[in-house]
C-alpha positions as CSV (number, residue, x, y, z in Angstrom):
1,X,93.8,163.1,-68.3
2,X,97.5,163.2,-68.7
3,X,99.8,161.8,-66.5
4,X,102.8,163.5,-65.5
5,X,106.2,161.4,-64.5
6,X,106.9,162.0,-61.1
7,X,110.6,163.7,-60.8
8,X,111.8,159.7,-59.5
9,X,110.8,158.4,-63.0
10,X,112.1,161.2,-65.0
11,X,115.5,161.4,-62.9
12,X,115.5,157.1,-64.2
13,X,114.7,158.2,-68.0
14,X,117.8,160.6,-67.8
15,X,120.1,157.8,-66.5
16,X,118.9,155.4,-68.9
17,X,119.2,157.7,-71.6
18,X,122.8,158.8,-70.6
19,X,124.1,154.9,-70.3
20,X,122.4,154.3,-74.2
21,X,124.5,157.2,-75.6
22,X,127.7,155.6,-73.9
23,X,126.8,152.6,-75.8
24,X,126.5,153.7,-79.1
25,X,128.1,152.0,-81.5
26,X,129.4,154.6,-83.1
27,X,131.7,155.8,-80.1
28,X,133.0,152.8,-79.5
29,X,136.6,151.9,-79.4
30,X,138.2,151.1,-83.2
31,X,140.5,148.0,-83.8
32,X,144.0,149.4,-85.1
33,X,144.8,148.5,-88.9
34,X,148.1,146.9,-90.0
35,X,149.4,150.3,-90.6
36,X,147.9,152.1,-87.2
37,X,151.1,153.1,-85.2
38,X,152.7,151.8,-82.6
39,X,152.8,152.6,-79.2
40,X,155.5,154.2,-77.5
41,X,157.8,152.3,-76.3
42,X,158.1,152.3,-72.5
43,X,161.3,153.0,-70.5
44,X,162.9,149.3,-69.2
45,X,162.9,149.2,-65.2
46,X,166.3,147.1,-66.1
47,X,170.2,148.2,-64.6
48,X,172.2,146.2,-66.2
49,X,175.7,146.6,-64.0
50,X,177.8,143.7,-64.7
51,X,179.2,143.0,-68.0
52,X,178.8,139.7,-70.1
53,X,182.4,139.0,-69.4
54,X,180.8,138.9,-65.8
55,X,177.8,136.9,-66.2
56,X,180.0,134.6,-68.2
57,X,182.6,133.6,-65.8
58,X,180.2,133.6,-62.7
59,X,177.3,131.9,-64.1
60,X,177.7,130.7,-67.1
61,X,181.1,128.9,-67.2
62,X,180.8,127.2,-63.9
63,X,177.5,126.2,-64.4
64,X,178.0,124.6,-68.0
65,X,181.8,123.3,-66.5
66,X,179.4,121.4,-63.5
67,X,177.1,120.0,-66.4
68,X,179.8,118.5,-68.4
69,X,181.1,116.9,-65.3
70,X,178.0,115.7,-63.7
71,X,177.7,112.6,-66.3
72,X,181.7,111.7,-67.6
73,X,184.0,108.9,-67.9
74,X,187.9,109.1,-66.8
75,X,190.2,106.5,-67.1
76,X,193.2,106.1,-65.4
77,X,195.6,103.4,-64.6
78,X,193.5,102.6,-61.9
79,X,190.9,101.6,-64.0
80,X,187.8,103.5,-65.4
81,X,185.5,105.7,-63.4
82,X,181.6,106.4,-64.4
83,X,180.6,109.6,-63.1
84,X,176.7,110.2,-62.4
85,X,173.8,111.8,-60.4
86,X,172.5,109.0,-58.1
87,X,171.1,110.6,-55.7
88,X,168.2,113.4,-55.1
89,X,170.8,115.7,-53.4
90,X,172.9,115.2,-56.7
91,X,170.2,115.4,-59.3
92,X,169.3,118.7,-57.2
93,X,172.5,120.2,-57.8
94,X,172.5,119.6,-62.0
95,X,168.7,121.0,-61.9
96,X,170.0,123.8,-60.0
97,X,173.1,124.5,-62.3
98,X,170.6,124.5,-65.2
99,X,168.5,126.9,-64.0
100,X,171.3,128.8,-63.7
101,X,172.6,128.2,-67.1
102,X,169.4,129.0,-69.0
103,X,168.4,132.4,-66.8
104,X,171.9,133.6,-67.9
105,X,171.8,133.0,-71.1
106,X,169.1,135.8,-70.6
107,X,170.6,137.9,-68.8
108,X,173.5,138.6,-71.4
109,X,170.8,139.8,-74.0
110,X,169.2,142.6,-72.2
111,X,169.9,145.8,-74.0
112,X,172.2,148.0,-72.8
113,X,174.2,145.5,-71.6
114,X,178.0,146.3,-72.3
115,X,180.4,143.2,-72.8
116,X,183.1,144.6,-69.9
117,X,182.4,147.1,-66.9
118,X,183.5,149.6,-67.1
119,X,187.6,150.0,-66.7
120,X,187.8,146.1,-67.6
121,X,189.3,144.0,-70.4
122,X,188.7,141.1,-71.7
123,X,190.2,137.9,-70.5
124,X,193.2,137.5,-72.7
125,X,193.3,140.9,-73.8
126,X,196.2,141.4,-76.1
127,X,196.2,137.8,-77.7
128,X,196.7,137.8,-81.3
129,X,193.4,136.7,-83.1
130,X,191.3,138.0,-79.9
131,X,189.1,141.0,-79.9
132,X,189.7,144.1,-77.5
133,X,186.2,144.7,-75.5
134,X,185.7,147.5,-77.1
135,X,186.0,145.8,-80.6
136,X,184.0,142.9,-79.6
137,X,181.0,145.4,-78.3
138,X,181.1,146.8,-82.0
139,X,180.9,143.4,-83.3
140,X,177.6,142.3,-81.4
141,X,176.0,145.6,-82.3
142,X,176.5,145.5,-85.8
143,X,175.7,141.6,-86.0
144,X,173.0,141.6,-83.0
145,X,170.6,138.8,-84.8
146,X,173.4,136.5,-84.4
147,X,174.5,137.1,-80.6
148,X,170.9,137.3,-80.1
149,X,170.6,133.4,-81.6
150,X,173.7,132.0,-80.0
151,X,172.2,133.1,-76.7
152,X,168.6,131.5,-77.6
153,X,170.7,128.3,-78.3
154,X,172.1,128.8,-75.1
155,X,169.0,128.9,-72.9
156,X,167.4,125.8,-75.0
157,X,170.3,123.7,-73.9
158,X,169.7,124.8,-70.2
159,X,165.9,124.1,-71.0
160,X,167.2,120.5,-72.0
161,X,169.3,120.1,-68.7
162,X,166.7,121.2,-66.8
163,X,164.4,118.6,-68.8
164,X,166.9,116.0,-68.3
165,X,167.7,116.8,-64.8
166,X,163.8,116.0,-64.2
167,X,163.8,113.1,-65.7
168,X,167.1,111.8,-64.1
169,X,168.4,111.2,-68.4
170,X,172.3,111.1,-68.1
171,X,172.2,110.2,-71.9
172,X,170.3,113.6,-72.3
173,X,173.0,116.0,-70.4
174,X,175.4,114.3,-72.6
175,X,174.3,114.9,-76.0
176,X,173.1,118.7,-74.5
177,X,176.5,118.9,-73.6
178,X,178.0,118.4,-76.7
179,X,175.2,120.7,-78.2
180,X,176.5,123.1,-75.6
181,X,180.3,122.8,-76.8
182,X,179.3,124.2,-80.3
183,X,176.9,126.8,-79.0
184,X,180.1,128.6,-76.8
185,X,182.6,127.3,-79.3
186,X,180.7,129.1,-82.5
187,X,180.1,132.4,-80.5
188,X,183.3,133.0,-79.0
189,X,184.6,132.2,-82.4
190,X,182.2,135.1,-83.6
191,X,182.7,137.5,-81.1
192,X,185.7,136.9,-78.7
193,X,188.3,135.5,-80.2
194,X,187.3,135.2,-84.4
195,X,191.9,135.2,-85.5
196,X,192.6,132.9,-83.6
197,X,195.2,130.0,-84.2
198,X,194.8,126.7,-82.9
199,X,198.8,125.1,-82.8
200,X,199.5,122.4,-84.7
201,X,200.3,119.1,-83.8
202,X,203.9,118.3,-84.3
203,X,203.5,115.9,-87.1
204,X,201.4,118.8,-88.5
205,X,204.3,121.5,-88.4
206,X,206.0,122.6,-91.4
207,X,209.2,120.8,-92.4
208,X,211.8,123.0,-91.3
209,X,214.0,124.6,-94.6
């Protein structure tokens, strides 16, 4: 005598049949090749609103000015004066400056980023040898790579203030600091101010005719 499934196991056998065709191998999801294309690229959530000019003289120039200060020597006639972090409340303050330092450097390489709000110019707008914001905007465009790298350099010598700050190293802010110099030296030179002249020395001036 034949049995017949009752409708419980035959509603089972349907299940278990549907979940095996979901499984099969042949539906599953490929792997993209090396020449699959890619996908679109999604809208940023970013607004830029200030320009780098901004970020640069808010954040990044008094933040790298209280680096360079936070471990120096003066000498005056009074005699010669080591400055340094002692204390927690001091070290705070450099680890907070390079926090700063390194998220900025950041922040001035998010696309669509303009170099000036706009209505503004440049500091020293109308120098000889310095560029107009306008011209300097062209420049970083057409040599993006390079601003791109001078701000990378940037945020590792925050990243090595920060490190030194956590380690309490004065030796290490120094030599970041002098790494720092050539970082914002080379890029302004690049992109801010590429004519200009540096005066000479009086014992470097011409002989007069």
């Amino acid at each position: 005598m034949t049995k017949v499934p009752s409708s419980g196991a035959l509603l089972a056998l349907a299940c278990a049949a549907s979940l095996l065709a979901g499984c099969n191998p042949a539906e599953a999801p490929s792997v993209p090749g090396p020449n699959a294309a890619a996908a679109p690229a999604v809208a940023s959530d970013l607004r830029p609103t200030a320009g780098i000019q901004d970020i640069m003289a808010y954040m990044i120039d008094p933040a790298a000015d209280f680096l360079w200060e936070s471990v120096s020597t003066t000498v005056t006639e009074a005699g010669t004066n080591e400055h340094q972090p002692r204390t927690d409340e001091e070290w705070d303050q450099v680890r907070k400056q390079a926090i700063i330092l390194t998220e900025a450097a950041n922040l001035i390489m998010m696309e669509g980023r303009h170099v000036a709000r706009e209505g503004a110019k440049l500091e020293d707008h109308g120098t000889p040898g310095n560029l107009t914001a306008e011209e300097s905007e062209r420049e970083i465009k057409a040599n993006r790579a390079t601003f791109i790298s001078f701000a990378q350099a940037l945020h590792d010598v925050g990243k090595s203030m920060l490190a030194a700050a956590d380690t309490r190293n004065t030796q290490a802010i120094l030599d970041a600091g002098d790494t720092m110099d050539t970082v914002c030296e080379s890029c302004h030179l690049k992109f801010w101010y590429p004519g200009q002249k540096i005066p000479q020395f009086p014992n470097q001036a011409p002989e007069p005719k």
